[in-house]
C-alpha positions as CSV (number, residue, x, y, z in Angstrom):
1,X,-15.6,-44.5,31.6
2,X,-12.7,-42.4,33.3
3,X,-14.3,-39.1,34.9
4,X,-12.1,-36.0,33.7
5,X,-9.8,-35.0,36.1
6,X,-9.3,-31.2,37.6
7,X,-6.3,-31.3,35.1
8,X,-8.4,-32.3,32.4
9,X,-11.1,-29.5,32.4
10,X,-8.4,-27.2,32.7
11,X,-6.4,-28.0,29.7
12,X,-10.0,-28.2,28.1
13,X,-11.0,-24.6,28.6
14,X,-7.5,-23.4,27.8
15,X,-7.9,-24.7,24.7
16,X,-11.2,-23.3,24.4
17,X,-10.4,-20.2,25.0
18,X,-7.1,-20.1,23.0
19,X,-9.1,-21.5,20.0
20,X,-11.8,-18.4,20.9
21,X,-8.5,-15.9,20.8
22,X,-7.4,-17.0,17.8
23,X,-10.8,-17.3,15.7
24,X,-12.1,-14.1,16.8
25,X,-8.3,-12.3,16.7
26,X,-7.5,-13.8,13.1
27,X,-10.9,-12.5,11.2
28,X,-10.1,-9.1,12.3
29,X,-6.7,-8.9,10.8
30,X,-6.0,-6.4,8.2
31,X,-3.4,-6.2,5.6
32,X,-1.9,-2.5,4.8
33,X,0.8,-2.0,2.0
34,X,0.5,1.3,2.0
35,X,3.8,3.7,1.5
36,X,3.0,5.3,4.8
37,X,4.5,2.6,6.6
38,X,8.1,3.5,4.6
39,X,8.5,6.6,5.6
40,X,9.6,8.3,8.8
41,X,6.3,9.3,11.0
42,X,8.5,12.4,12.6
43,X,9.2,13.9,9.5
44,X,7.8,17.2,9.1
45,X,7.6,16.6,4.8
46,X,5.0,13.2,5.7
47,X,3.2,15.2,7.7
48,X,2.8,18.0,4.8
49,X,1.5,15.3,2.5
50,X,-0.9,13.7,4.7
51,X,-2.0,17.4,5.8
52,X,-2.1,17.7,1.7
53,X,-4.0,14.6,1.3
54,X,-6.7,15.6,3.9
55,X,-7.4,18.6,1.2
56,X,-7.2,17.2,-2.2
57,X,-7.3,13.6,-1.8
58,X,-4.8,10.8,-1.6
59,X,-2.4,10.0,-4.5
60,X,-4.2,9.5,-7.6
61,X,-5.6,6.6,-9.9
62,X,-4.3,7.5,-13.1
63,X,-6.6,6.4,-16.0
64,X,-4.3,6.8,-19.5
65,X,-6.3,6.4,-22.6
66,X,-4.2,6.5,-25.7
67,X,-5.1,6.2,-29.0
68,X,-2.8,5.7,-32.3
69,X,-5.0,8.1,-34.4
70,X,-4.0,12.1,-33.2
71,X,-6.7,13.9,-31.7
72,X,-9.0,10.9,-32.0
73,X,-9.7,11.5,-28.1
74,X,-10.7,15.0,-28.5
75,X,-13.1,14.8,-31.4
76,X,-16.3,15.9,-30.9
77,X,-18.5,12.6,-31.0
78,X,-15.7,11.1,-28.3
79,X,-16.0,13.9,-25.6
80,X,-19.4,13.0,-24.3
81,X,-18.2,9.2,-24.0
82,X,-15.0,10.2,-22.5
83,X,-17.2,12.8,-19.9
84,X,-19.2,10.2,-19.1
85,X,-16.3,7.8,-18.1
86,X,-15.2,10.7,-15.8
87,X,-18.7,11.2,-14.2
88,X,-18.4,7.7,-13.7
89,X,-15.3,7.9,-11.7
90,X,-16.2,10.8,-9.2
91,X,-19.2,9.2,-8.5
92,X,-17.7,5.7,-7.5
93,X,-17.6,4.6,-3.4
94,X,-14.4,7.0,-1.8
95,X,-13.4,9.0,-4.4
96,X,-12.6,12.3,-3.4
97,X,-12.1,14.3,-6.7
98,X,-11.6,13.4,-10.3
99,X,-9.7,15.6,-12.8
100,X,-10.1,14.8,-16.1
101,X,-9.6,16.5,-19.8
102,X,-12.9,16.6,-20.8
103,X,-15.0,17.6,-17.3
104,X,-11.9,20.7,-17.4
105,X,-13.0,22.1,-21.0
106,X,-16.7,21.6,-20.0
107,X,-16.0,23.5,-16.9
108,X,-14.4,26.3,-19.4
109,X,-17.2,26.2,-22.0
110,X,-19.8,26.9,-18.9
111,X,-17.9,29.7,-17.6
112,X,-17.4,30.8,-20.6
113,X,-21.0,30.7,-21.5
114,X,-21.8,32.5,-17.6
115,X,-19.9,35.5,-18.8
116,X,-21.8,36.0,-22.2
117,X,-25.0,35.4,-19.9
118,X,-24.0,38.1,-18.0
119,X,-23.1,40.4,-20.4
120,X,-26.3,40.1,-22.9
121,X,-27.9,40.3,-19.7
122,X,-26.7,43.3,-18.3
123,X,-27.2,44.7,-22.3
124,X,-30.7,43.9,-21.6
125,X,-30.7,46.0,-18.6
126,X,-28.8,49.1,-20.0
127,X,-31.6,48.8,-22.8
128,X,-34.9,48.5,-20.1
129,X,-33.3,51.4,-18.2
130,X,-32.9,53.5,-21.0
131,X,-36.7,53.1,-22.0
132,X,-37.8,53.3,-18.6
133,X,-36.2,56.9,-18.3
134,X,-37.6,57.7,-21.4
135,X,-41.2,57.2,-20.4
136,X,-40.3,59.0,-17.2
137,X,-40.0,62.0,-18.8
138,X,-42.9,61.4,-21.4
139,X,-41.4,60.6,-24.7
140,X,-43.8,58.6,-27.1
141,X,-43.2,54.8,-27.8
142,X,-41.0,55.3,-30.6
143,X,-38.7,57.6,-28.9
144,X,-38.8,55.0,-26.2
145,X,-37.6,52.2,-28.8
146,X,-35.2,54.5,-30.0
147,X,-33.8,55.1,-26.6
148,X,-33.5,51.0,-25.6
149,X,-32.2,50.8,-29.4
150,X,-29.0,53.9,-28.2
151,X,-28.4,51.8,-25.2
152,X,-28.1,48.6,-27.1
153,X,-26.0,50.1,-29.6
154,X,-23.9,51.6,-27.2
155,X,-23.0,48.7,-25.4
156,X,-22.3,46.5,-28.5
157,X,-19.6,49.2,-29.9
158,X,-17.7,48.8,-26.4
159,X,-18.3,45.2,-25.5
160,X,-18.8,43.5,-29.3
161,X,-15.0,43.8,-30.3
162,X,-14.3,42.2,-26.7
163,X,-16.2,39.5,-27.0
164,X,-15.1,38.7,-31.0
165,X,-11.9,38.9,-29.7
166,X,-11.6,36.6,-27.2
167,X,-14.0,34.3,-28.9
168,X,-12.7,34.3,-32.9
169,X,-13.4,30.4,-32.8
170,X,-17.7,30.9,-31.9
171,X,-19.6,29.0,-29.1
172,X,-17.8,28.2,-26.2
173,X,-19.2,24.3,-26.1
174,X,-17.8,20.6,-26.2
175,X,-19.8,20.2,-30.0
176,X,-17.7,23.0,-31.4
177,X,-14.7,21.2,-32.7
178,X,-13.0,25.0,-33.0
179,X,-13.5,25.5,-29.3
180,X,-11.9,22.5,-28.2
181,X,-8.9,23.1,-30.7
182,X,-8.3,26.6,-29.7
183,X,-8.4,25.7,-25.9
184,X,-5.9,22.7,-25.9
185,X,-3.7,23.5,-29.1
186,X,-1.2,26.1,-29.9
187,X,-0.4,27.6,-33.0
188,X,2.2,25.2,-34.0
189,X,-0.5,22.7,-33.2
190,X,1.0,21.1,-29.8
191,X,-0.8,20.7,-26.7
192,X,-0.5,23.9,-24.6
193,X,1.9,23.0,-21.5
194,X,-0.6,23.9,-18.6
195,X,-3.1,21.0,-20.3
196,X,0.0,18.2,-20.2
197,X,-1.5,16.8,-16.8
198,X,-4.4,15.8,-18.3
199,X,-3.8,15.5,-22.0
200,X,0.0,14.7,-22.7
201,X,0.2,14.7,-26.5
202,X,-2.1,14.6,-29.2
203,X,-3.0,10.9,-28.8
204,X,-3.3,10.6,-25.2
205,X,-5.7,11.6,-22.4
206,X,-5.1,10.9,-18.4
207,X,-7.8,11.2,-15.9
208,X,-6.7,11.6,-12.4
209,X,-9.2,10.0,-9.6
210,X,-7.9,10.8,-6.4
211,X,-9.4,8.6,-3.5
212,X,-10.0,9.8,0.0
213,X,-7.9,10.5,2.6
214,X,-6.5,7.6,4.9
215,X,-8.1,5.1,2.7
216,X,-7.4,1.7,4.2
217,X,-6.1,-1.3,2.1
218,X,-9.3,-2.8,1.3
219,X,-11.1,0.3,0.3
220,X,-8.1,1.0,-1.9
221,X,-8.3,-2.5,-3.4
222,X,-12.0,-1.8,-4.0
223,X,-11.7,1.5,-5.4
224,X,-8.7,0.6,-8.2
225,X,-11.3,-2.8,-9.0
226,X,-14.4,0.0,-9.4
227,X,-11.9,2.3,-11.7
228,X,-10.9,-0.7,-14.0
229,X,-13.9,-1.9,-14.2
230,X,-15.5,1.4,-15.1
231,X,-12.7,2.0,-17.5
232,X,-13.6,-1.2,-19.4
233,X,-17.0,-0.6,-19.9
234,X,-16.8,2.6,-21.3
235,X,-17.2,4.3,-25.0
236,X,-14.0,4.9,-26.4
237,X,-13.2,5.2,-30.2
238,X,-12.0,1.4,-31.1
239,X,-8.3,0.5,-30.8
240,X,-8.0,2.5,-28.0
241,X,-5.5,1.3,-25.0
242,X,-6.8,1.7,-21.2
243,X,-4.0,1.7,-18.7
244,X,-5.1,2.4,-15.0
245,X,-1.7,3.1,-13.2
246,X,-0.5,4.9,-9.8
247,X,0.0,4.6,-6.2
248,X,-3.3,3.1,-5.4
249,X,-2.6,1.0,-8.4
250,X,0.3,-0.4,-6.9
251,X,-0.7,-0.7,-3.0
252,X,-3.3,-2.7,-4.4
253,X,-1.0,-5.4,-6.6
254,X,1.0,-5.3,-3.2
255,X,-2.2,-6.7,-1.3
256,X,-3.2,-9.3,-3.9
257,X,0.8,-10.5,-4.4
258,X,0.7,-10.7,-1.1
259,X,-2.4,-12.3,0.1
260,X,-1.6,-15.0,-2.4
261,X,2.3,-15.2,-2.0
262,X,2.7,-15.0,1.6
263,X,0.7,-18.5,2.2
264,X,3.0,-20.0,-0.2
265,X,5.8,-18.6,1.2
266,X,4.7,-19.5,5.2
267,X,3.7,-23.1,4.2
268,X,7.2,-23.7,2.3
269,X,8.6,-22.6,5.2
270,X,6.7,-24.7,7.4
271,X,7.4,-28.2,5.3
272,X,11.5,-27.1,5.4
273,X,11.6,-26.7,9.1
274,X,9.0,-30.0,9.8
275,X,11.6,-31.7,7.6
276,X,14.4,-30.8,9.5
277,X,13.0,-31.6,12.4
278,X,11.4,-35.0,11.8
279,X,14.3,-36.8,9.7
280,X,17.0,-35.5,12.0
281,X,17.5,-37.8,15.0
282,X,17.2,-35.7,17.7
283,X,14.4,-37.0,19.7
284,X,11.7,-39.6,19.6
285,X,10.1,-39.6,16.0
286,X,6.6,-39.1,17.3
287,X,8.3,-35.8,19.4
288,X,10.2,-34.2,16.5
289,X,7.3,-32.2,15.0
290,X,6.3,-31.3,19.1
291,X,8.4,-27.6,18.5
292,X,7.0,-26.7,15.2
293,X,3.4,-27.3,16.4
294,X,3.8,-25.1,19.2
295,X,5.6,-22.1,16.7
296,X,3.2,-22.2,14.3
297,X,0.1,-21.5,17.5
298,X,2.5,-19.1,18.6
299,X,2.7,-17.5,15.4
300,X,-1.1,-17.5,14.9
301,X,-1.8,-16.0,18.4
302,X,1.0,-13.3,17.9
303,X,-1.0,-12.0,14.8
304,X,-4.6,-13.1,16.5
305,X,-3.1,-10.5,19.1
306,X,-2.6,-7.7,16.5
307,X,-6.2,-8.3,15.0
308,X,-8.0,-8.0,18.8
309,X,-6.2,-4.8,19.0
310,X,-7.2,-3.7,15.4
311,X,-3.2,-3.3,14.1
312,X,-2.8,-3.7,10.5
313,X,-0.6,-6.0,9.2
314,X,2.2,-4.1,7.5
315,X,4.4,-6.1,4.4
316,X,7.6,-6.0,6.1
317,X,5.5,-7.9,9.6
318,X,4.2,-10.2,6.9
319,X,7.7,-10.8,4.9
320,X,9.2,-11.6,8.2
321,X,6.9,-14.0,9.5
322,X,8.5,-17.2,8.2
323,X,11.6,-15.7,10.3
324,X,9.1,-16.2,13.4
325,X,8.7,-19.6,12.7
326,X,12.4,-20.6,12.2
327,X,13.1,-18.2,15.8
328,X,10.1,-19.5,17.0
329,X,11.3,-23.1,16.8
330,X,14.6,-22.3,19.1
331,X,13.2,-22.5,22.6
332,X,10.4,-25.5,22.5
333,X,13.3,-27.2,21.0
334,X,15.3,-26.6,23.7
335,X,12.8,-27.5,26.4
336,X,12.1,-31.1,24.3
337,X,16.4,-31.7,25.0
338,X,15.8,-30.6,28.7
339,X,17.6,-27.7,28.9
340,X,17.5,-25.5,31.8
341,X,14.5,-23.9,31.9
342,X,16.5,-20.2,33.6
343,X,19.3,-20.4,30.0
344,X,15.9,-20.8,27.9
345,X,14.5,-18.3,29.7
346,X,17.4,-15.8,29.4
347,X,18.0,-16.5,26.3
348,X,14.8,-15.8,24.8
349,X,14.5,-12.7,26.9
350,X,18.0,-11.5,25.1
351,X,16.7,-12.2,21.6
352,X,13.1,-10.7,22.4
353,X,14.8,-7.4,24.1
354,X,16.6,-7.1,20.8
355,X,13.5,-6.9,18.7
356,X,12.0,-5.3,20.6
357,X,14.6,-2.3,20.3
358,X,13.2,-1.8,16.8
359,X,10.0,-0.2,18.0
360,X,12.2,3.0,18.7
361,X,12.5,3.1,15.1
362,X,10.9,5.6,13.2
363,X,9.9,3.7,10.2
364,X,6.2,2.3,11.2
365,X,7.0,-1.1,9.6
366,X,10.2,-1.3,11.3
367,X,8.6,-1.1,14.4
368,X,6.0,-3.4,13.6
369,X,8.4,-6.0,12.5
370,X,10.3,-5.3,15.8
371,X,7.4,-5.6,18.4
372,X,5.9,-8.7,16.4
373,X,9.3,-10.4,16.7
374,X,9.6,-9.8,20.2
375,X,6.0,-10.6,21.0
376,X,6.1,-13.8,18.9
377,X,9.1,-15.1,20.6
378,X,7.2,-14.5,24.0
379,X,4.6,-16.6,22.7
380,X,7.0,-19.1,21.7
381,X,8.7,-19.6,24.7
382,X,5.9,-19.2,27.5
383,X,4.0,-22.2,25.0
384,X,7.2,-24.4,24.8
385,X,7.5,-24.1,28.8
386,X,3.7,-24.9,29.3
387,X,3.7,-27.5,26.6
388,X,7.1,-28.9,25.7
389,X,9.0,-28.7,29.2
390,X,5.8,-30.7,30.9
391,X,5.9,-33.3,27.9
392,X,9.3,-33.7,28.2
393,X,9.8,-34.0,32.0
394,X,6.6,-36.5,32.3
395,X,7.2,-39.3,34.3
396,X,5.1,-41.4,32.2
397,X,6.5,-41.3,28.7
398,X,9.3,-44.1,28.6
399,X,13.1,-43.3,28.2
400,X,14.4,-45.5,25.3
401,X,16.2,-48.2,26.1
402,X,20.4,-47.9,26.0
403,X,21.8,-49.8,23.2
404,X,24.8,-50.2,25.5
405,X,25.9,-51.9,28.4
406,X,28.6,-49.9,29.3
407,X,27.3,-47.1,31.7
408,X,28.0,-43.4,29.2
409,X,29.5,-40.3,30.5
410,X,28.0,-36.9,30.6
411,X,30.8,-35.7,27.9
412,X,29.9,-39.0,25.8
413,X,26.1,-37.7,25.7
414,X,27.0,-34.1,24.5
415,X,27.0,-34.1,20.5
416,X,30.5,-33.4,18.8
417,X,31.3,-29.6,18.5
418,X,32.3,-27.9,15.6
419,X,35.0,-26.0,17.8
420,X,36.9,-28.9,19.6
421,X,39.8,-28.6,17.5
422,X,40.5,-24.8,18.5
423,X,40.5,-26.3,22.1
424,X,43.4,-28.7,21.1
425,X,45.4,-26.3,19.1
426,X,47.9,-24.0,20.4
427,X,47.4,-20.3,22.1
428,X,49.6,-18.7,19.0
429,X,46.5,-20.4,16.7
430,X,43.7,-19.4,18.7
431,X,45.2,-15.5,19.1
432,X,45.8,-15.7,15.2
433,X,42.2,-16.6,14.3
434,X,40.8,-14.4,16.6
435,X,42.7,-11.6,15.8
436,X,41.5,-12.4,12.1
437,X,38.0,-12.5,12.7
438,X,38.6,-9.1,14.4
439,X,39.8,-8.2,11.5
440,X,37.1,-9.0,9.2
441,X,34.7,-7.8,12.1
442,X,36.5,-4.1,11.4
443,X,36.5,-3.9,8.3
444,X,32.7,-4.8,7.4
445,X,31.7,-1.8,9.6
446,X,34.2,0.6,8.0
447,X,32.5,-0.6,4.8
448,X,28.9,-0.2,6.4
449,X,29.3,3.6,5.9
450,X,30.1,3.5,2.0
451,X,28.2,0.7,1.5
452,X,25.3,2.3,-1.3
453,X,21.7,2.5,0.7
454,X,18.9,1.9,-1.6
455,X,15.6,3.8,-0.8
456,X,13.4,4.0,-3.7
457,X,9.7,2.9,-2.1
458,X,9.4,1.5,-6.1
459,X,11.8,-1.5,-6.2
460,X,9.7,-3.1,-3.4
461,X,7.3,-3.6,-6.4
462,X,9.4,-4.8,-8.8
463,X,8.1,-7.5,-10.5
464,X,4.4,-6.7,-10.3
465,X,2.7,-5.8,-13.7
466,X,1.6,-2.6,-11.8
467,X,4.5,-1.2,-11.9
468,X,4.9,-2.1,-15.6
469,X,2.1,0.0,-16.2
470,X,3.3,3.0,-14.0
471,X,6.9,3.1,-16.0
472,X,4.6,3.1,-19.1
473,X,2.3,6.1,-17.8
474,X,5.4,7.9,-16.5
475,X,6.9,7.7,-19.8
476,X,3.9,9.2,-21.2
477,X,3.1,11.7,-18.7
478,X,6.5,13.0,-18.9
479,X,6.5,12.8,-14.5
480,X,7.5,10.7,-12.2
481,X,5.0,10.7,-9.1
């Protein structure tokens, strides 16, 4: 048995310690599709809203419960189930507030029932106080009574009216149907505008759950699951539709599309470029797939790298990442055909430079996508030279054997270029196609500047049933958040 040679343990404990890097690097990798990464982190307005968010809470869950039957949501016998689905809500894992129809005309009833506290209370004590100076100054007990009775009856010939007044409809509680209708209804029997937030129309309520601040993309996932799932279970008159819609919503069908899509996507990716690498004849069969092996570890070590360092994964570094693979696959390519290492070398540099230009951006996602680019490409390159370029220059691995006799020419050896006719065709060609492609050059960047720019953050989640059930709450509502 062959001892290991120095060489041996070497390449051993590299790949020990590559296979450590990217274990350890690839379970700390997190996913964020949140709509911070869209927008411009030098703006003063993103700056408002996170400063906004730190106050009242991130963008809310909206929870739209509609029923076909008006005010079949507001009846009496409904409002406790319908409290007790908000209850629910606020108390759920990184929610910080809920706002919800029900919990606001509870909130009123108790005020409402504070202030006639106070005021039979303070009739009590205009009552004690009046019998209290009448035993000061030595009345008898009935004058006393008399006295209390005067200060009672005083009080109820300012304050009574008042209080009738402002409450023609009786107890200010959730079981008095006449409270509720008075409170949310006008006269012509439509809700009143400034309860359209949480109660839209007649057959519809909305409950806002707004999660905390800076919520990451697996506590959001968590939080919508906990919403939904609370929704479901709770007691709502029958034939009643549940739609849990917003932001959170939508980050959330973003992380599952993803997590599920973005495999498919990579490893379709993979299987075209292994394809083209393997049936074209460009190399010894068992050496085709060489290039792609050594992208794909320099793809995993570029986002092991981002994991170690605790960077999120953003969807436009994780839409791009089958572009790694096919950039990726340049440079051990080239060092498999022997090229010079310096070209491969400069090359790469150019193409990495470029990417890496991107992190002056000031979208967060376009910088990601720029830095993991150029990063990737670093990878890729620094891996062909250690592994492809060695391979390739071994002394060991057999040349094939020439099917020729006749000794072949440098020039015979370089493949046929698409360009060799333009070297054979006259100067007055050459100046004319050139001066054409100038041409077209010019005139795609006048059209750059009238070219329509779309920016709506929605169409990146077109095609998810979330956002199905955000046009259908937005038609409701009557907003668009």
């Amino acid at each position: 048995m062959r001892r290991p040679s120095r060489r041996d343990l070497v390449a051993g404990v590299a790949g020990l310690l590559v296979a450590v890097f990217l274990a350890g690097g690839l379970a700390q990798v997190r996913v964020e599709t949140g709509v911070d990464s869209f927008l411009p982190s030098n703006d003063p307005s993103l700056a408002q809203l996170n400063q906004l968010g730190q106050s009242f809470g991130g963008d809310p869950i909206v929870v739209l419960l509609e029923n076909p039957q008006p005010r079949a949501l507001l009846q009496t016998n409904q409002l406790p189930g319908v409290l007790d689905l908000e209850k629910k809500l606020g108390d759920a894992p990184d929610t910080a507030a809920v706002y919800g129809p029900v919990g606001t005309l509870n909130n009123i009833a108790g005020q409402a029932q504070l202030v006639v506290a106070e005021l039979l209370g303070r009739r009590d004590g205009l009552a004690n106080a009046a019998k209290q100076a009448a035993q000061k100054q030595g009345a008898s007990q009935a004058d006393v009574d008399a006295a209390g009775a005067r200060a009672q009856a005083e009080f109820d010939n300012r304050y009574a009216p008042t209080i009738i007044q402002a409450m023609p409809i009786g107890l200010p509680t959730l079981k008095n149907p006449r409270f509720v209708e008075n409170v949310v209804f006008d006269s012509t029997g439509e809700v009143k505008p400034r309860w359209h937030y949480v109660i839209p129309n007649a057959n519809s309520l909305a409950i806002l759950v707004r999660p905390r601040a800076g919520l990451d993309q697996a506590g959001t996932q968590a939080l919508v699951g906990n919403v939904e799932q609370a929704v479901h279970a709770a007691a709502l008159p029958p034939g009643t539709r549940m739609t849990v819609s917003g932001v959170p919503t939508i980050v959330a069908g973003l992380g599952q599309s993803v997590d599920t899509q973005i495999p498919i996507i990579g490893a379709i990716a993979v299987a075209a470029i292994g394809l083209v690498l393997f049936l074209v004849p460009w190399t010894r069969r068992r050496r085709r797939l060489l290039p792609l092996a050594v992208t794909l570890l320099a793809t995993g070590m570029t986002v092991a790298g981002l994991g170690w360092i605790g960077h999120p994964l953003s969807l436009g570094v994780l839409a791009f990442l089958p572009v790694l693979l096919g950039l990726g696959s340049y440079y051990p390519t080239y060092f498999a055909q022997r090229a010079r290492s310096r070209v491969v070398f400069v090359v790469a540099a150019g193409s990495a430079c470029s990417f890496a230009t991107l992190a002056l951006a000031p979208l967060a996602f376009v910088r990601d996508l720029g830095v993991t680019l150029a990063v990737g490409i670093a990878f890729a390159v620094g891996l062909g030279a250690l592994l492809v370029r060695r391979s390739a220059e071994d002394p060991t691995v057999p040349e094939p054997r020439p099917t020729m006799t006749a000794p072949r020419t440098e020039a015979a050896d370089r493949p046929p270029s698409l360009f060799a006719p333009l070297a054979t065709a006259t100067r007055r060609v050459r100046l004319g196609l050139g001066a054409g492609v100038v041409i077209l050059a010019l005139g795609g960047w006048a059209l750059l500047a009238v070219m329509p720019l779309q920016t709506n953050i929605q169409d990146l989640a077109r095609g998810l049933s979330a956002m199905d059930d955000a046009d259908h709450v937005q038609e409701v509502i009557g907003t668009n958040g």
